[in-house]
LOVEX-357323 format. One line per 3 residues: number of its first residue (from 0); their letters; for each residue x, y, z of C-alpha. Coordinates in pm, whole numbers, always signed. Example, Ala and Ser with C-alpha at 12.3 -4.5 7.8 and 13.67 -1.06 7.14 Angstrom:
0) as) +1230 -450 +780 | +1367 -106 +714;
This chain:
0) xxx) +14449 +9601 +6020 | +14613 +9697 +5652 | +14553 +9998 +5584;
3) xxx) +14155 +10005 +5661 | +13986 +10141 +5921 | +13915 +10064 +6269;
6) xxx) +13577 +9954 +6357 | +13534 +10256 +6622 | +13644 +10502 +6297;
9) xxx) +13415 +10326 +6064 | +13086 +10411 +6339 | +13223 +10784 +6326;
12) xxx) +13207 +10862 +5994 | +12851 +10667 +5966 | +12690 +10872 +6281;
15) xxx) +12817 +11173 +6074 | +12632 +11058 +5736 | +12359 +10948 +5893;
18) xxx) +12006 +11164 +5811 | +11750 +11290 +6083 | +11393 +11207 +5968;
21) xxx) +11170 +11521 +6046 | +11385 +11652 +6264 | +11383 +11359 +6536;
24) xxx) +11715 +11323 +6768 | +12007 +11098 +6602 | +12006 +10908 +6982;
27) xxx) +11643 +10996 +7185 | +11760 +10908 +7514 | +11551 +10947 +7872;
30) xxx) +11686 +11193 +8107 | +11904 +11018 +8353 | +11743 +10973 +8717;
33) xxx) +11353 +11014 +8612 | +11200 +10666 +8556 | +10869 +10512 +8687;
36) xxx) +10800 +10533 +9075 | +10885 +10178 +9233 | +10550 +9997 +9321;
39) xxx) +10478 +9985 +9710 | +10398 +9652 +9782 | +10197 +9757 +10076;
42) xxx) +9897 +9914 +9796 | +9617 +9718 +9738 | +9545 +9626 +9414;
45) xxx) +9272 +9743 +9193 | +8928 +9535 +9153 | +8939 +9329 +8873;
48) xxx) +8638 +9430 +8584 | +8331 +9192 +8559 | +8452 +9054 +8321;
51) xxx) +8785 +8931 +8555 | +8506 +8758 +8776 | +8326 +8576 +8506;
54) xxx) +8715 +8489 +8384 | +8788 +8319 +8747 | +8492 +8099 +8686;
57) xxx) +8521 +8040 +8311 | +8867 +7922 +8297 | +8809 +7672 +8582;
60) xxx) +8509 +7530 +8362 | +8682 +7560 +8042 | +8983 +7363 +8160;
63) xxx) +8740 +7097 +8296 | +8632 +7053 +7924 | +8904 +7105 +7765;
66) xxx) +9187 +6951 +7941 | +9456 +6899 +7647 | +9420 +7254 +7558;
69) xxx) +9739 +7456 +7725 | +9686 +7787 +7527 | +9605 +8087 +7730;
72) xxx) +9482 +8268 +7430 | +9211 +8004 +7323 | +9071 +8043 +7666;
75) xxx) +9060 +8411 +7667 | +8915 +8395 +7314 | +8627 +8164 +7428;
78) xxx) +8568 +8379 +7723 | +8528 +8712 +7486 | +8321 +8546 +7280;
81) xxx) +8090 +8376 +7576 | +8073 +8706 +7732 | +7985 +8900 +7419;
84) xxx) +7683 +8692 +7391 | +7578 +8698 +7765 | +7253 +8963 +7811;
87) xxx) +7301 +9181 +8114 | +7055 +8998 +8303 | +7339 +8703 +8299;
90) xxx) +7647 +8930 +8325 | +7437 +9073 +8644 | +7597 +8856 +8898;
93) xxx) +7972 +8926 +8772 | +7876 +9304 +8767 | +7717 +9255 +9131;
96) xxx) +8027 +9078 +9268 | +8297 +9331 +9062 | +8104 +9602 +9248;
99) xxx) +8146 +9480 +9590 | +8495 +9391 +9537 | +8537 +9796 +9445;
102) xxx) +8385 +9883 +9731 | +8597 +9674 +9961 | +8911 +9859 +9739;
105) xxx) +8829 +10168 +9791 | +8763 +10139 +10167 | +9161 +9966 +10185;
108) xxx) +9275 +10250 +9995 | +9133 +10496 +10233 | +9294 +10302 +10539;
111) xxx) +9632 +10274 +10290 | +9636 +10677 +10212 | +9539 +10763 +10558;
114) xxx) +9885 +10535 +10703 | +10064 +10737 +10401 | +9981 +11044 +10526;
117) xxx) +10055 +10970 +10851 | +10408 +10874 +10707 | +10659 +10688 +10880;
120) xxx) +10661 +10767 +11226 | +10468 +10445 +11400 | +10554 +10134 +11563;
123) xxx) +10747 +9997 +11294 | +11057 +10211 +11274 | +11153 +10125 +11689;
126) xxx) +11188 +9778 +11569 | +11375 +9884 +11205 | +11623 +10068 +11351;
129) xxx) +11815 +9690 +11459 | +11954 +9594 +11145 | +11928 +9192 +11100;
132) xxx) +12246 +9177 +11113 | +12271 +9291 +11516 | +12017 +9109 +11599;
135) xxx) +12178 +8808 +11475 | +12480 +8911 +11671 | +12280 +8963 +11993;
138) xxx) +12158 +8596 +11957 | +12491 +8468 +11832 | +12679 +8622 +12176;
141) xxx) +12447 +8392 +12398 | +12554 +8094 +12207 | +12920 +8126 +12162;
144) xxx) +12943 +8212 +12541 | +12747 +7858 +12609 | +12974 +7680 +12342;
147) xxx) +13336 +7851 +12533 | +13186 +7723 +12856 | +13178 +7355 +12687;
150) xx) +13504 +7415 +12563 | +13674 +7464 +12869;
């Protein structure tokens, strides 16, 4: 490069002009190590709303009669606006079924909190402590032995 400056000297001097807006970081950055808690796959998930269980049922009538259409969006839009107009005495059904569907959640995620609390120390962890790996090996040993038999 003649004479100019380096791309890496160029980023310097901007970082150095460059103005904080009411008085927020240059470079907000999270704290290194915190970050969201991984998901156990193990949890039930939540009950879906009533209007989830009218949604099951909608979408596999809407895409009877309207089998061209491919937008997601269109369907959720005719949902919202079929549901909007529903009285309560026709939403009852969805609310009745979103209800029991809670209750069956709630009584998983008693059973799921009570084997949490219990923590770790059941049946599973005998067989966990075998990697895959040795047991693998253990079957692999009663082959090979069978195969060096053939072999000789």
């Amino acid at each position: 490069m003649k004479g100019g400056k380096s791309k890496t000297e160029s980023k310097r001097g901007d970082a150095k002009l460059a103005v904080n807006k009411k008085g927020a970081p240059a470079k907000a950055r999270k704290p290194a190590g915190k970050g969201k808690a991984a998901k156990d796959p193990n949890k039930p998930k939540r009950p879906p709303s009533a209007f989830f269980v009218f949604m099951e049922e909608f979408r596999k009538q809407f895409n009877k009669e309207h089998p061209d259409n491919k937008a997601v969006s269109a369907v959720g839009k005719a949902a919202g606006a079929k549901w909007k107009s529903m009285s309560d005495a026709e939403k009852a059904p969805y609310v009745a079924k979103s209800e029991k569907r809670k209750v069956e959640y709630e009584k998983s995620m008693r059973a799921y909190n009570k084997k949490q609390a219990e923590g770790p120390t059941g049946g599973d962890e005998e067989e966990s402590e075998k990697s895959v790996s040795e047991v693998n090996d253990d079957d692999d040993d009663d082959e090979g032995s069978a195969e060096e038999e053939d072999d000789d």
